[in-house]
DOVOKE-602294 format. One line per 8 residues: number of its first residue (from 1); their letters; for each residue x, y, z of N, C-alpha, C. Coordinates in Angstrom, 3 decimals. Layout:
NUM> a> X,Y,Z,X,Y,Z,X,Y,Z; ...
This chain:
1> xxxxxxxx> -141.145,-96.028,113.453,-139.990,-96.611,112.814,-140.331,-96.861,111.341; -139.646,-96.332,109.963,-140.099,-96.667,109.205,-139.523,-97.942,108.334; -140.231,-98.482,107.329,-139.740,-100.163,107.086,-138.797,-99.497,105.583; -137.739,-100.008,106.030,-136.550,-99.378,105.305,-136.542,-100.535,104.416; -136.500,-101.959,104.326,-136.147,-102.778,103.280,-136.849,-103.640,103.411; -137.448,-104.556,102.131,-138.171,-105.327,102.038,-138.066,-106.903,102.659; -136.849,-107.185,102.708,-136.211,-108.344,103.726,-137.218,-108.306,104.968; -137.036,-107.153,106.088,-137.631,-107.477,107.270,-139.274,-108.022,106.923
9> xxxxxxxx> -140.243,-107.263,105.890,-141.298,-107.746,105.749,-141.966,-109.401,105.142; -140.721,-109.742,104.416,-140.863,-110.634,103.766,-140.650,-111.919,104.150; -139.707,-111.424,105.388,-139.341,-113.008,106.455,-140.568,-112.873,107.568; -141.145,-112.151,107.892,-142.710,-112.513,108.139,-143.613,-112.799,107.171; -143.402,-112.330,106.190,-144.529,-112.967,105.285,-144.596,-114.045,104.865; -143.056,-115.079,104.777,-142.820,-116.048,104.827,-143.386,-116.961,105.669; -143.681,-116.549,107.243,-144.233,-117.484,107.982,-145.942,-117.502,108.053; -146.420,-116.002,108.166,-147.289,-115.522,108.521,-148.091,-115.103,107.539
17> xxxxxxxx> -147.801,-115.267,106.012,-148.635,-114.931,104.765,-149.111,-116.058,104.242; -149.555,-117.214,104.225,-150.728,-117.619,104.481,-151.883,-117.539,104.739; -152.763,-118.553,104.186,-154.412,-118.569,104.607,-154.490,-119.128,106.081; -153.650,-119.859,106.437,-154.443,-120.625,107.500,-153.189,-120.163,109.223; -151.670,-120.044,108.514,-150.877,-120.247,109.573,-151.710,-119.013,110.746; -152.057,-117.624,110.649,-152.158,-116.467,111.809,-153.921,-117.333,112.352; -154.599,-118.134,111.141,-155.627,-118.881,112.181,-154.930,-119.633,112.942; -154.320,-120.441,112.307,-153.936,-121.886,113.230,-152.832,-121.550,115.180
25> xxxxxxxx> -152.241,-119.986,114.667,-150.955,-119.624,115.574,-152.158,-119.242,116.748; -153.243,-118.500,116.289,-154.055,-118.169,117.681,-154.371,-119.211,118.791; -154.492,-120.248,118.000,-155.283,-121.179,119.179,-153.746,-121.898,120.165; -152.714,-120.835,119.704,-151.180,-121.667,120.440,-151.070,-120.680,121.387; -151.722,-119.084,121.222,-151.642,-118.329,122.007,-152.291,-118.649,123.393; -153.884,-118.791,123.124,-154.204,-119.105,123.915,-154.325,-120.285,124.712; -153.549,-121.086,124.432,-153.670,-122.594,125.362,-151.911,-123.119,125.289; -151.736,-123.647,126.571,-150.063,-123.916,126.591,-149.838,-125.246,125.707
33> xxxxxxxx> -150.297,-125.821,124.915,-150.579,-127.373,124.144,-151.437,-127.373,123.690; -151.379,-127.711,122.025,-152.703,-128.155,121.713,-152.718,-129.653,120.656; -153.097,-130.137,120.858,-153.710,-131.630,119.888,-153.983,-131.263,118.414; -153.263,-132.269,117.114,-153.828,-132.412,116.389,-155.424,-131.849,115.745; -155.763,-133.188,116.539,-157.322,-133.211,116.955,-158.370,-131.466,117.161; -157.510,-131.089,118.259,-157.966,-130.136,118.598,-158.039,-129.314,117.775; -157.286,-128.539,117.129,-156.982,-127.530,115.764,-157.869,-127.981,114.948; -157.484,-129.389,114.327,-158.752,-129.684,113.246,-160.447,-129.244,113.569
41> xxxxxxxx> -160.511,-129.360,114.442,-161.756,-129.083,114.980,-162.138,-127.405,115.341; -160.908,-126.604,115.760,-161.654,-125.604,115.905,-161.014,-124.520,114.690; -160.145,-124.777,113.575,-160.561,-124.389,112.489,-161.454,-124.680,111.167; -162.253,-124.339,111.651,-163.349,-124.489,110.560,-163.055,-124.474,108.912; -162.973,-126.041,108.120,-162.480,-125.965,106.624,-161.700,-126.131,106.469; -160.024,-126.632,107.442,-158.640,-126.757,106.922,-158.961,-128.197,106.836; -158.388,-128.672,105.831,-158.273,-130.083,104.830,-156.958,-130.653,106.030; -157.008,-132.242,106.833,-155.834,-132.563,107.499,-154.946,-133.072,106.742
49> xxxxxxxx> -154.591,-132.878,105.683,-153.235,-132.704,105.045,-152.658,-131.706,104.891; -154.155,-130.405,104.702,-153.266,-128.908,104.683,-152.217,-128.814,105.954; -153.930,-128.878,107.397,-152.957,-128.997,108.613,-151.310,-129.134,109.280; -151.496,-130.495,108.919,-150.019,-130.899,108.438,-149.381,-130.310,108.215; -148.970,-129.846,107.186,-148.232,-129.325,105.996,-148.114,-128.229,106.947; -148.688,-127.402,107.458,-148.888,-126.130,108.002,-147.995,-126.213,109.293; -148.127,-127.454,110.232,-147.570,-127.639,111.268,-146.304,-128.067,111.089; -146.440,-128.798,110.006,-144.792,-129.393,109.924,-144.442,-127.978,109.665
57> xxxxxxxx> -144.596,-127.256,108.832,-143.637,-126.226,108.430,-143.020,-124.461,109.257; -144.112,-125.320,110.164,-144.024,-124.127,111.502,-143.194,-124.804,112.602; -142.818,-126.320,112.429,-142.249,-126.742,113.061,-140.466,-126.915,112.258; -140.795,-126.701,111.656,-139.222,-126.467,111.082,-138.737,-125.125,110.951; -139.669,-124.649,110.916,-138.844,-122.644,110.873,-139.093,-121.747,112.733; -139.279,-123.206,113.451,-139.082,-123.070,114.733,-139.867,-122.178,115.912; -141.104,-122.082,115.342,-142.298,-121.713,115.624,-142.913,-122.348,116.947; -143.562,-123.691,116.470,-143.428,-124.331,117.174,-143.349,-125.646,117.348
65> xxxxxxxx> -143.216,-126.551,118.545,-142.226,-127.445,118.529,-143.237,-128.486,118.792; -143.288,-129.617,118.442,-143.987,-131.164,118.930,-143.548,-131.732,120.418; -144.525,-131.954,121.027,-143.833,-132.514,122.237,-144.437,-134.069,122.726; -144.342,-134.780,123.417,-144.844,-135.716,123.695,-144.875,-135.908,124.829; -145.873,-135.678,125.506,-146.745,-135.646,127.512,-146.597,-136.929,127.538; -145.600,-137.216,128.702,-145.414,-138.693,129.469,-147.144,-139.690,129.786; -148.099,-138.645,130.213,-149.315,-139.154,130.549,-150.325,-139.608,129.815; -149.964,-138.816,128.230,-150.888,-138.954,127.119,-150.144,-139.829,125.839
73> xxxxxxxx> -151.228,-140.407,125.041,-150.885,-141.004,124.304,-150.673,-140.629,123.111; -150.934,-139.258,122.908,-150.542,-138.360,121.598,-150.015,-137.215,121.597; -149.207,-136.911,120.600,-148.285,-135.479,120.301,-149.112,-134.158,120.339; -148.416,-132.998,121.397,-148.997,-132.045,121.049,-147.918,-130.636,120.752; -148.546,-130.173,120.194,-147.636,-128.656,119.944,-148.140,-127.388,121.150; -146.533,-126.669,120.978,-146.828,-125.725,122.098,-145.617,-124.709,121.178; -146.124,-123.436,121.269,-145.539,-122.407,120.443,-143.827,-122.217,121.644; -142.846,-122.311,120.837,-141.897,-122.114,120.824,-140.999,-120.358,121.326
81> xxxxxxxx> -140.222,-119.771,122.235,-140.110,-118.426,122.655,-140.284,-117.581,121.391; -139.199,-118.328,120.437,-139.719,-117.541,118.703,-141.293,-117.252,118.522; -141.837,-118.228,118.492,-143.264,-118.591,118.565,-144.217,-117.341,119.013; -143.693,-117.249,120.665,-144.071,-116.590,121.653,-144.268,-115.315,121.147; -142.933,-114.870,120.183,-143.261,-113.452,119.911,-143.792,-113.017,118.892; -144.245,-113.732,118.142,-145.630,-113.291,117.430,-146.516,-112.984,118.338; -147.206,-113.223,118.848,-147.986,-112.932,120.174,-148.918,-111.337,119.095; -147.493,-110.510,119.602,-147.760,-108.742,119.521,-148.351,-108.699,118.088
89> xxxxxxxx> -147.956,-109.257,116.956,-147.932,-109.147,115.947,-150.211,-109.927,115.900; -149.859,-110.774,116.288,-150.977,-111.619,116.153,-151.976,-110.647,116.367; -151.864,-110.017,117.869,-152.966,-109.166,118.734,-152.877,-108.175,117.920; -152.015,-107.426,117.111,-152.148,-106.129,116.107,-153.111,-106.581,114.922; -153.162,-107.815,114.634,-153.681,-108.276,113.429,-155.576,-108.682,113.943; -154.901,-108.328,115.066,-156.652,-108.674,115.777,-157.332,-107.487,115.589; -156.613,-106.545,116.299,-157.338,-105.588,116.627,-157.501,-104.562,114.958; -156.726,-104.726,114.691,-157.093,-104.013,113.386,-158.358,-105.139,112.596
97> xxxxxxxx> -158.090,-105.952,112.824,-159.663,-106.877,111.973,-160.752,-106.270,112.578; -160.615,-106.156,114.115,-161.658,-105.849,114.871,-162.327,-103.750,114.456; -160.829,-103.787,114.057,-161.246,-101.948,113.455,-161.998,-102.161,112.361; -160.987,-102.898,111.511,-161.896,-102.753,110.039,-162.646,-103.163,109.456; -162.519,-105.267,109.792,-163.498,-105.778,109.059,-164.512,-105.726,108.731; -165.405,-105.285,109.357,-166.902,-104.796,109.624,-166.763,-103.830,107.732; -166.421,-102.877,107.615,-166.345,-102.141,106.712,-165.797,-102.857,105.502; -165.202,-103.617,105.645,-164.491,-104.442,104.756,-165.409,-105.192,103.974
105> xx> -166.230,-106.052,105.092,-167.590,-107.535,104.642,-167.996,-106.382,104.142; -169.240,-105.483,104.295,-170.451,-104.610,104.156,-170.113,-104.429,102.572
């Protein structure tokens, strides 16, 4: 399919052109909820105001959503069906790191 106008690329790049959002979206792939806490910790170097900033703004362009577990005493996020379909996009961005980077660092 070829990319006929710059619109379709640019409303992903909007979400997904960033330093930190395609780190921060992986760890939503793999776990149904995740903590504050948790993210801070397993991205290595994001400042928790960047965080923030990052989550709020993925939480307003409906990415994903804040929830609050009856059992727990703190908010967690869980990627949203929108959310969900980055997924494909994410795993393309994997596997091509996994093609190229190597050649890339060296």
């Amino acid at each position: 399919m070829p990319i006929e106008t710059i619109g379709c690329v640019k409303a992903a790049t909007k979400i997904l052109g960033d330093k930190w959002t395609p780190q921060l979206l992986r760890f939503f792939v793999n776990e149904d909820a995740v903590r504050f806490c948790q993210i801070q910790d397993l991205v290595e170097g994001i400042n928790p105001r960047t965080l923030s900033a990052r989550l709020d703004s993925l939480e307003k362009e409906g990415i994903i959503e804040k929830i609050f577990p009856a059992e727990k005493s703190r908010c967690e996020y869980r990627l949203t069906q929108k959310g969900k379909e980055l997924t494909p996009i994410l795993r393309d961005m994997q596997a091509w790191s996994d093609r190229y980077a190597a050649t890339q660092l060296a």
